[in-house]
Backbone as CSV, one residue per row, in Angstrom:
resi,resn,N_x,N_y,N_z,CA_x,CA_y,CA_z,C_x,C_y,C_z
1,UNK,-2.381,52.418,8.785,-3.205,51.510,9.537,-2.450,51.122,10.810
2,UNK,-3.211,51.448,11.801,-2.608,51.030,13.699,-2.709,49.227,13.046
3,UNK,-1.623,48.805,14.465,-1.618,47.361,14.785,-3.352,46.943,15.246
4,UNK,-3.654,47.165,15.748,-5.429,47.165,16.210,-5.975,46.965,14.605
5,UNK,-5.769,47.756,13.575,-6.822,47.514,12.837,-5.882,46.528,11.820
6,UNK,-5.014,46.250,11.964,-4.411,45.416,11.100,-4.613,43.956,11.928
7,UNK,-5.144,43.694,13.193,-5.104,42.616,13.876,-6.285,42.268,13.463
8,UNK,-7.539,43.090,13.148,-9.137,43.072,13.167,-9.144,42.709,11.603
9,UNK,-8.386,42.876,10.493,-8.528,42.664,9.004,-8.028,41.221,8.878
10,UNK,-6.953,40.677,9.522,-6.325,39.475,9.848,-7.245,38.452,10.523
11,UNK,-8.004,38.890,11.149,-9.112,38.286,11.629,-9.991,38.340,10.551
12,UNK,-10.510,39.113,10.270,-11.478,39.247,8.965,-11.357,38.203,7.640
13,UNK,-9.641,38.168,7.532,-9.024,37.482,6.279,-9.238,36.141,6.714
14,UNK,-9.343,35.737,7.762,-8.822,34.569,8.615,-10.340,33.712,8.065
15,UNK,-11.505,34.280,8.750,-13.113,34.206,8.647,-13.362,33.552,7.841
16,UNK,-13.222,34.782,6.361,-13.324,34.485,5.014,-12.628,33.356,4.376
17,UNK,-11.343,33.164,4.617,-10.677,31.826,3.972,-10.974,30.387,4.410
18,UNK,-11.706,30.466,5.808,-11.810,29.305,6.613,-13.267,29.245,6.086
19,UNK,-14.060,29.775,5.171,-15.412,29.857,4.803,-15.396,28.676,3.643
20,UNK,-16.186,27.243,3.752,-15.727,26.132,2.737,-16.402,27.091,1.520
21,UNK,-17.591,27.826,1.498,-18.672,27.518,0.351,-17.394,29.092,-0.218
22,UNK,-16.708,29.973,0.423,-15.371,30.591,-0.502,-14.682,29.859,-1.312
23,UNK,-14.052,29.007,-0.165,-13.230,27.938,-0.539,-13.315,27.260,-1.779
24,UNK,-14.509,26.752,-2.064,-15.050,26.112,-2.939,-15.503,26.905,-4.074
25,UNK,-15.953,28.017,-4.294,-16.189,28.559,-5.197,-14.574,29.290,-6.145
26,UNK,-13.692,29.165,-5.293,-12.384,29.986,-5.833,-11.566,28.606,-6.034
27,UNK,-11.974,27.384,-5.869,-11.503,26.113,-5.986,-12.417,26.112,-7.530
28,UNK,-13.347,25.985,-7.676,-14.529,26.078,-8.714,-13.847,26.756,-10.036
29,UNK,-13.734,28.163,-10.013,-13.710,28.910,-10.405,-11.783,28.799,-10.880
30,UNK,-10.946,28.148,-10.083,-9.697,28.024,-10.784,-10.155,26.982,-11.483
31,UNK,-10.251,25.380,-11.405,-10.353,24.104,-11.698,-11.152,24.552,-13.372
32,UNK,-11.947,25.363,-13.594,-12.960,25.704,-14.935,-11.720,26.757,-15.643
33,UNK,-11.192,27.519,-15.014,-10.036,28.410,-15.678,-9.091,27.444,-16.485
34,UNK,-8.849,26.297,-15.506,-7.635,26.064,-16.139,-7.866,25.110,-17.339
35,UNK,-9.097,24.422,-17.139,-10.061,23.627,-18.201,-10.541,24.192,-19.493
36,UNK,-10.849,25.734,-19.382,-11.013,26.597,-20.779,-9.859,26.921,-21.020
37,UNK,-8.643,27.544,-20.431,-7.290,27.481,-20.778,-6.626,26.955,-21.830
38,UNK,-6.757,25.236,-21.037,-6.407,24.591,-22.423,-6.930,23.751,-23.317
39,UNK,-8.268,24.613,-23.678,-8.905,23.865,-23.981,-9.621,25.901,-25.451
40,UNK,-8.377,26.454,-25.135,-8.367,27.468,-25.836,-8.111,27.459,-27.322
41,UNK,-8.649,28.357,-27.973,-8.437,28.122,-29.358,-6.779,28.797,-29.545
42,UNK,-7.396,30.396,-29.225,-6.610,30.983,-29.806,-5.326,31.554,-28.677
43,UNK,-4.049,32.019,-28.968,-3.409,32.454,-28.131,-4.108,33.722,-26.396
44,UNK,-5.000,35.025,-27.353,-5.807,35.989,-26.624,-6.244,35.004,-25.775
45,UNK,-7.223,33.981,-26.151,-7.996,33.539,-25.163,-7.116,32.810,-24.066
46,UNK,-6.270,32.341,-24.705,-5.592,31.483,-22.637,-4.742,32.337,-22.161
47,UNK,-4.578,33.335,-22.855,-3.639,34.548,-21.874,-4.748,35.128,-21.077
48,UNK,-6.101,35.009,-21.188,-7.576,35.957,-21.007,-7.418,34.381,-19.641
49,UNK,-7.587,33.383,-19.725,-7.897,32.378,-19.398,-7.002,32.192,-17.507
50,UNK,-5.452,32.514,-18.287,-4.312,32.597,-17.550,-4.404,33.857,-16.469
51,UNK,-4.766,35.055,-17.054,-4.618,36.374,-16.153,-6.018,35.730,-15.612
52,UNK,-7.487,35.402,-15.261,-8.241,35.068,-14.528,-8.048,34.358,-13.563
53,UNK,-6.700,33.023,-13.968,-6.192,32.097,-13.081,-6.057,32.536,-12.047
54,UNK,-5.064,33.667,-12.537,-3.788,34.548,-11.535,-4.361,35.224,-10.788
55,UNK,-5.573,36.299,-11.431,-5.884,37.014,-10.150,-6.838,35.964,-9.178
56,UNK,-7.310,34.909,-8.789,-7.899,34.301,-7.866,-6.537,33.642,-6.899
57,UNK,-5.564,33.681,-7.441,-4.359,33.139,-6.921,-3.914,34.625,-6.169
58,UNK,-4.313,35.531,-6.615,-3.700,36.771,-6.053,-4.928,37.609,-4.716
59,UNK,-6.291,36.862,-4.827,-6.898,37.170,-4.300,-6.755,36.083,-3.001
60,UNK,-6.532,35.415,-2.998,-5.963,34.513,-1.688,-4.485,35.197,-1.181
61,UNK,-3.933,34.507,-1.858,-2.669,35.751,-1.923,-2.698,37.086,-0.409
62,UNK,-3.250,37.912,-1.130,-3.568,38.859,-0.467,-4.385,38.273,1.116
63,UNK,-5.603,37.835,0.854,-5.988,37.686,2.260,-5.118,37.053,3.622
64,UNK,-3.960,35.940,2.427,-3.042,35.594,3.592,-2.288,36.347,4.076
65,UNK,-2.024,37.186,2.876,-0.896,38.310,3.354,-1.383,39.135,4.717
66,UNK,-2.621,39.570,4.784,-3.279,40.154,5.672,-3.349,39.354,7.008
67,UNK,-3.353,38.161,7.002,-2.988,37.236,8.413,-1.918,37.211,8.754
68,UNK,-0.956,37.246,7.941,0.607,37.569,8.223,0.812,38.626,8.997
69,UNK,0.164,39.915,8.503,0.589,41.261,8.724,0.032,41.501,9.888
70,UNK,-1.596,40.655,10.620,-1.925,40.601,11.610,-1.242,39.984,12.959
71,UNK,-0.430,38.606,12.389,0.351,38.289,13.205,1.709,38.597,13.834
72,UNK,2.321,39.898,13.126,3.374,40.122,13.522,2.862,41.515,14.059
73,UNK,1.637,42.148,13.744,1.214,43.114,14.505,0.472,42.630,15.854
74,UNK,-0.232,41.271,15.622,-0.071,40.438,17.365,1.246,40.572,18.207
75,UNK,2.579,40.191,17.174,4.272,39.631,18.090,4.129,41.562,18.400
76,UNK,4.127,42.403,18.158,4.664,43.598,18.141,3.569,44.331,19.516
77,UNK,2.730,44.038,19.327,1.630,44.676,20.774,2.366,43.771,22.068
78,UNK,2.850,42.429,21.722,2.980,41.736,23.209,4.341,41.996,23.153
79,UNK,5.244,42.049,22.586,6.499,42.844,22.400,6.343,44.223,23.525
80,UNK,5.494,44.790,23.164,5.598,46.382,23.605,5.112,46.437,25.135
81,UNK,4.531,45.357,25.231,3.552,44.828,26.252,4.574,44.262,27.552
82,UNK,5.661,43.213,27.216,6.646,43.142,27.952,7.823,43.880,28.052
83,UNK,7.603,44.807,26.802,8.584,46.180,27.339,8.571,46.758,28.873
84,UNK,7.073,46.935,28.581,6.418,47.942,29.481,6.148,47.626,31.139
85,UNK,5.802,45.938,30.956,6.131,45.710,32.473,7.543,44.937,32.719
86,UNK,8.257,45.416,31.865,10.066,45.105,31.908,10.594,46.216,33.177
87,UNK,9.872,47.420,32.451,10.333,48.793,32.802,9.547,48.868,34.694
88,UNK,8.245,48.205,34.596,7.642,48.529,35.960,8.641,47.801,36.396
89,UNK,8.438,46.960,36.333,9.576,45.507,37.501,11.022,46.459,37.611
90,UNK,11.102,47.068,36.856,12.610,47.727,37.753,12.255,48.316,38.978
């Protein structure tokens, strides 16, 4: 993946997380996890309970990761950018 399309997914990630009714549903959707959790009978079920936690924690996770990866592929274009009229100005 070019810096360009890693800047455009970072944007994308950016969209989606700043979206309340996301927000709120993966707020929703942990807050009830962690409520059947322990509120589990048997061992299976809050490990079932626990790995559901995790991947919504891993699905944010990820989208930030993708703003990260956008922003240092932002520092790296303007990086290359004052390379380049480093080199004219000589």
């Amino acid at each position: 993946m070019d810096t360009e399309q890693e800047i455009q997914r970072a944007e994308e990630a950016r969209f989606l997380l700043e979206q309340p009714l996301l927000k709120q549903a993966l707020d929703e959707i942990e807050a009830a996890t962690i409520q059947r959790w322990e509120m589990a009978e048997s061992k299976d079920q809050r490990e079932d309970y626990w790995r559901l936690f995790k991947i919504t924690k891993l699905f944010r996770q990820a989208l930030q990761s993708y703003i990260e990866t956008g922003k240092l592929a932002k520092l790296q274009i303007e990086q290359e950018k004052r390379g380049i009229s480093a080199i004219w100005r000589r």
